[in-house]
N, C-alpha and C positions, 0 to 999 in steps of 0.2 A: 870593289874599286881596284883591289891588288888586277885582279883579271882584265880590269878595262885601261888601265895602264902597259901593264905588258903587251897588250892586243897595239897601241898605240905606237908600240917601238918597235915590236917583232911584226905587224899583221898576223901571226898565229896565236892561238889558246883555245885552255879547256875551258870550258863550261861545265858548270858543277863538280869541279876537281878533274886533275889528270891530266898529262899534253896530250896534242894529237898529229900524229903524222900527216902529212898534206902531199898525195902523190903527185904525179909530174900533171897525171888529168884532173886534179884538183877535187878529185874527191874525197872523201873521207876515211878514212881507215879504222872502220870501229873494230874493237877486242871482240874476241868469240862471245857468245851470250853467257852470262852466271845464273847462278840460282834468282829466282823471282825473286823481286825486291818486294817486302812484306809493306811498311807503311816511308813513305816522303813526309816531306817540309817543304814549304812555300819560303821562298823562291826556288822554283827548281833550275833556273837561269839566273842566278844574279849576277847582274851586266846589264848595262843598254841593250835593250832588244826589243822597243818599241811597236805596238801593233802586229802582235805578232799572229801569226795562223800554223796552223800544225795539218799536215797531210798522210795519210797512212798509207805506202807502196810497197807492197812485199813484205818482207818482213820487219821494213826500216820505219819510222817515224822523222819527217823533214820538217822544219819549224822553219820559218821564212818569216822579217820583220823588215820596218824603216828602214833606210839608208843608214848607213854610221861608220865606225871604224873598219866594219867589213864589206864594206863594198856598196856598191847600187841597191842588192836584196841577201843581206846577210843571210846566212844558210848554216841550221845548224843540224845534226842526226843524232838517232838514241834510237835501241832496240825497249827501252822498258820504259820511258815519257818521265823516266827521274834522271839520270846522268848522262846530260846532253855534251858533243864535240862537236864544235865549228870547224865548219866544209867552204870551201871557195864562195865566191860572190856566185850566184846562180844566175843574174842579168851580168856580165862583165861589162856588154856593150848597150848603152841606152840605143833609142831610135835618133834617128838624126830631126826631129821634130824638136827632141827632149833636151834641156838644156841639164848638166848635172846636178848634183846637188841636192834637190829636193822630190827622189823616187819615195813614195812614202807605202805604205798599204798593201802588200803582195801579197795575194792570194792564187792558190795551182788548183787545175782540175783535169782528172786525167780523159781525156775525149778521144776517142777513132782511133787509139793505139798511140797517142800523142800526150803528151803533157802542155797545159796553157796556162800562162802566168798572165793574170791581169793587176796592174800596177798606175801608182797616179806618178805622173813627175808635168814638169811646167813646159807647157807650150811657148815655144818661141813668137808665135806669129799672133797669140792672143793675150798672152803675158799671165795666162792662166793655169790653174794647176788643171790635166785633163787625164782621161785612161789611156792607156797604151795594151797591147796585146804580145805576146810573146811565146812562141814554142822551143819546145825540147824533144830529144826522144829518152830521158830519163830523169825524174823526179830533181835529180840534184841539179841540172843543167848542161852545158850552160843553156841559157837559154836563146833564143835570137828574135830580137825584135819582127813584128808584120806589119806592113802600112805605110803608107807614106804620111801619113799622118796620125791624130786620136782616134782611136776607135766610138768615143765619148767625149763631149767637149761643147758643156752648157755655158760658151765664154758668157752671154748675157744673163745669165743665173749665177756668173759669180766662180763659173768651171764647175766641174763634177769632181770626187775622189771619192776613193773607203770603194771601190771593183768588188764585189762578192758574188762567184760564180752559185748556183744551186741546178742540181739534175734532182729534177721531179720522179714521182715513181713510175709513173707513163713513158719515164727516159727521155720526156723534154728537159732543155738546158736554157738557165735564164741567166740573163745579170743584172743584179743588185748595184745600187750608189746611188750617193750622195751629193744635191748640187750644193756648192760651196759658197752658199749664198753670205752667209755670217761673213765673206770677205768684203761684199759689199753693202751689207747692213741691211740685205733682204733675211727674209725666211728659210729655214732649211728647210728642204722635201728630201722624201726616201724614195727610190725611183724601183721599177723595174720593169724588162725587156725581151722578150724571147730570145737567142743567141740562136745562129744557125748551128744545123750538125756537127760542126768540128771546132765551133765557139771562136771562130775568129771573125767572124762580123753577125750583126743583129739583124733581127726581122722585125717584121710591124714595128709598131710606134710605144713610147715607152708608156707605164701607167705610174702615175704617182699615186704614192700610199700612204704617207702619213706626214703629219710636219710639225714643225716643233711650236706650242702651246701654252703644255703645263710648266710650273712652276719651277719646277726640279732640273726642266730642259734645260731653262736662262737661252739663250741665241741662237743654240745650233742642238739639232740630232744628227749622227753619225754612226758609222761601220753598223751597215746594215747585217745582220746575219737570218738566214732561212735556214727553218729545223721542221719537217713535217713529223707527227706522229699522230697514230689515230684518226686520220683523215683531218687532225685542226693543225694549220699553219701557223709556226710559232716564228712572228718575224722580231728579232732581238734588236737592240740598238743601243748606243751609247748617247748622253747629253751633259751638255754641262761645257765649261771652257775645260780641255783637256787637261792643263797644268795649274791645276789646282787641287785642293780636297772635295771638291764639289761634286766632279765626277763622278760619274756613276751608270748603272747597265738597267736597261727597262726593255719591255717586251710588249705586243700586242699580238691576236689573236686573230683568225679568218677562215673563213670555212673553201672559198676561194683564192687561186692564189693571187690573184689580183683584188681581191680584199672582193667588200670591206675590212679593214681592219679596225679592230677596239683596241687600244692600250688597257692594259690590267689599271684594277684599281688600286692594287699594293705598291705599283711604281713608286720608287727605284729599285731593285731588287736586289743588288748589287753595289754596297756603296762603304762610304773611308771609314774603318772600324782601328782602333787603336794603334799599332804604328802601320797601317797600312794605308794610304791615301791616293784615293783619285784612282778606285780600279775600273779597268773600262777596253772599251776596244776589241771589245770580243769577239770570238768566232767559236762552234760547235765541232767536237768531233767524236768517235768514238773507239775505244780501244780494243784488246784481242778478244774482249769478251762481248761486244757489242755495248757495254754502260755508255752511254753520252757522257763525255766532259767538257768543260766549260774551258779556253784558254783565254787568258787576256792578261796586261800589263799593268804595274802599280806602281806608284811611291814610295817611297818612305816617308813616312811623319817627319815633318821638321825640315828635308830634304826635296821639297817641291820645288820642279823648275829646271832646265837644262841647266843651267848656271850652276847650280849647287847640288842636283843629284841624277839621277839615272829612272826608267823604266823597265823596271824588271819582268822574267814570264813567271805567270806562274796560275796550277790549274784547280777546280772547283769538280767537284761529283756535282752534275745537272739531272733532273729527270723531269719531264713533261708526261700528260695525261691529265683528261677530263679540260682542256682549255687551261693547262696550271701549270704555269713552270716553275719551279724549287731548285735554288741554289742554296747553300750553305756559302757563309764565310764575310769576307776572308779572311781563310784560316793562314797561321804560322804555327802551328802549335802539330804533331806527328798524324799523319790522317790514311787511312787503309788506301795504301797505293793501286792504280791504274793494274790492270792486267794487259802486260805488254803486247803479248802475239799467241795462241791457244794453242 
């Protein structure tokens, strides 16, 4: 909380200890690299940093979340995925479709020598939350809106949000999301699309994949994430009303990528274990060693709710095989750290 005050008065801070210098281009200025960090703690972000996603460019690691004190797409960096420092807002400029305010979900993927941010914020002209598309020529930004409009933008299903880009290993490139039906007391569905070669507009028609049913859902499934391994498609998602304990991260399986898909029968896989509550929102990445990890945001016990607390980052050792993903957690307690860069 000290952090998300200062950030408040100053617009600059550290993330997990330490100030940070902010050049005139608004990047980051991280320290030379130190010795490997041997084991982390969860929260390795504590701060607001909601929905967050992590991208790995070079040597650096970019953590991208919800709109908040730092801008449209909060941006933060770390060489070792433990002791992160906040970088400029990476969208400065919404699209002129976007009203500000509510940019939620950012996700980057790097395409044709170009970097693409896809992001939800609220259409003017449909009063709905919809995707927007965005390039860079580098990982931090900025980035600049494409389109004169959404890219995405299910206004009669309620809007779309929760954009998550996947490149197949054939090198096609898809997008994942969510129609935002639960605003209008329809059904969630999980969507996905082909994206053209440079992922700034779609092809063909989308396929819906899964929607929300079981029990654990309640209203809504959200923040689609695709993980291949072994030839089975592991498509992850969150359910549950987001700001609560309920929260929580489930998965199903496909042998195609446009399914069928099965939900596991162990769903939720991922859910509020003692003072951690409502973890969810997740997205997949992997570190210098190739390990998959798990990123996504949580509560605090007791502190549920914008009013009275925050959504922190913080990450999971994942591993998938045989149709079976395995998460541990979540942990607080000291866990054999990420290997940063090989």
């Amino acid at each position: 909380m000290v952090w998300l005050l200062l950030s408040m008065l100053t617009g600059v801070g550290a993330l997990a200890g330490g100030g940070i210098p902010i050049s005139q281009s608004g990047a980051a200025t991280l320290a030379p690299p130190s010795a490997q960090v041997r084991t982390f703690s969860n929260p390795v972000l504590d701060a607001n940093f909601p929905d967050p996603f992590i991208l790995r460019a070079g040597g650096l690691y970019h953590a991208y979340a919800t709109n908040g004190v730092g801008g449209n797409v909060p941006h933060a960096v770390s060489r070792d995925l433990v002791t992160w420092e906040r970088s400029a807002d990476a969208l400065p400029t919404l699209a002129a479709w976007a009203e500000p305010g509510l940019t939620w979900a950012p996700e980057v993927i790097g395409l044709r020598g170009q970097f693409v941010l896809y992001y939800t914020a609220r259409d003017q002209r449909s009063d709905r939350q919809c995707i927007g598309v965005a390039v860079a020529a580098q990982p931090a930004g900025p980035f600049q809106p494409v389109g004169k409009g959404p890219l995405v933008c299910q206004a009669e299903l309620g809007g779309s949000i929760d954009a998550s880009p996947f490149l197949d290993s054939d090198g096609r490139a898809y997008l994942l999301w969510k129609n935002d039906g639960n605003a209008l007391g329809l059904s969630t569905q999980l969507f996905i699309q082909p994206l053209a070669p440079d992922g700034l507009s779609l092809s063909g028609a989308p396929t819906a994949l899964i929607q929300n049913f079981q029990l654990w859902e309640g209203s809504v499934i959200e923040a689609p994430t695709l993980y291949k391994q072994g030839g089975v498609y592991y498509l992850l998602y969150s359910g549950g009303p987001f700001d609560s304990d309920l929260y929580a991260v489930g998965y199903a399986t496909a042998s195609r990528i446009t399914g069928p898909y099965r939900k596991a029968a162990e769903n939720p896989v991922l859910v509020s274990r003692g003072e951690v509550a409502g973890p969810g929102h997740q997205s997949v990445f992997s570190d210098g060693s190739g390990q998959p990890w798990l990123v996504y945001h949580a509560w605090t016990t007791g502190l549920v709710g914008d009013q009275v607390g925050y959504r922190s980052m913080r990450l999971e050792r994942v591993s998938f095989g045989g149709g079976r993903m395995r998460v541990g957690g979540p942990t607080t307690s000291p866990q054999p750290a990420p290997r940063g860069n090989p």
